[in-house]
C-alpha positions in Angstrom: 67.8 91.4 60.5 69.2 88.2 61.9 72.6 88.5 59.6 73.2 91.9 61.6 72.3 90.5 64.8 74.8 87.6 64.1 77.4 90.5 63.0 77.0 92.2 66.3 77.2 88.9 68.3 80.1 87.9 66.6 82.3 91.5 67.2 81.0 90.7 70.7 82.2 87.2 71.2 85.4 88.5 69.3 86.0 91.2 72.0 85.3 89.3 74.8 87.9 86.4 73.7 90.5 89.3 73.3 89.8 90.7 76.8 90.1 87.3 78.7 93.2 86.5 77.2 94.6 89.7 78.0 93.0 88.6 81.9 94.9 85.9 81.2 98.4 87.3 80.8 97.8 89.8 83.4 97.0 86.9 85.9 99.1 84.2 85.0 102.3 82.9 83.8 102.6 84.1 80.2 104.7 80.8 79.5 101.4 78.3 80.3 99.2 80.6 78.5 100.8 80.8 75.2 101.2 76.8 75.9 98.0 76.2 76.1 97.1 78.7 73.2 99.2 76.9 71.0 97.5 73.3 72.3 93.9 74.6 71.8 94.9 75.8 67.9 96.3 72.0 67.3 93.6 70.3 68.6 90.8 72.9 66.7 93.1 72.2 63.7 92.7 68.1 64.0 88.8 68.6 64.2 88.7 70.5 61.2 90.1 68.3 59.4 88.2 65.8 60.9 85.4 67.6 60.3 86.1 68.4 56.8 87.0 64.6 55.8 84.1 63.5 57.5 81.6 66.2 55.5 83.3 65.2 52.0 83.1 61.6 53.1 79.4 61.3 54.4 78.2 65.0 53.6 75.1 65.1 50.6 76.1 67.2 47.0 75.7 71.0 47.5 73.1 72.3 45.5 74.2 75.3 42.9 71.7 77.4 41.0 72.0 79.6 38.2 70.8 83.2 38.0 67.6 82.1 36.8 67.3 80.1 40.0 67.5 77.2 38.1 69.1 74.0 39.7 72.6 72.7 37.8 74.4 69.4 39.0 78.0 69.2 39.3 
């Protein structure tokens, strides 16, 4: 139930996002807004990275199991 819920909120959040960046264009210069698009998506791209060297660097082994259920080490 909660992996539909999340589907739903998801398309939700999607829609809004889409609808306030249209806002956006309608109410503002289109030149600042595709600025600061293209600033947001540089700085979400350094903290994934960040994230993603931090999470191999400190982050615990992911558990895999088999079919059976049965644990296997990597």
């Amino acid at each position: 139930m909660f992996k539909a819920l999340r589907r739903y909120l998801n398309a939700a959040l999607i829609g809004f996002i889409v609808t306030f960046v249209v806002y956006l264009f309608v109410r503002f210069d289109p030149d600042k807004i595709v600025l600061g698009i293209v600033i947001s998506l540089i700085g979400a791209a350094a903290a994934l990275i960040g994230y993603i060297y931090l999470d191999r660097k400190f982050g615990s082994d992911e558990i895999v199991y088999d079919k059976d259920g049965n644990p296997i080490r990597r």
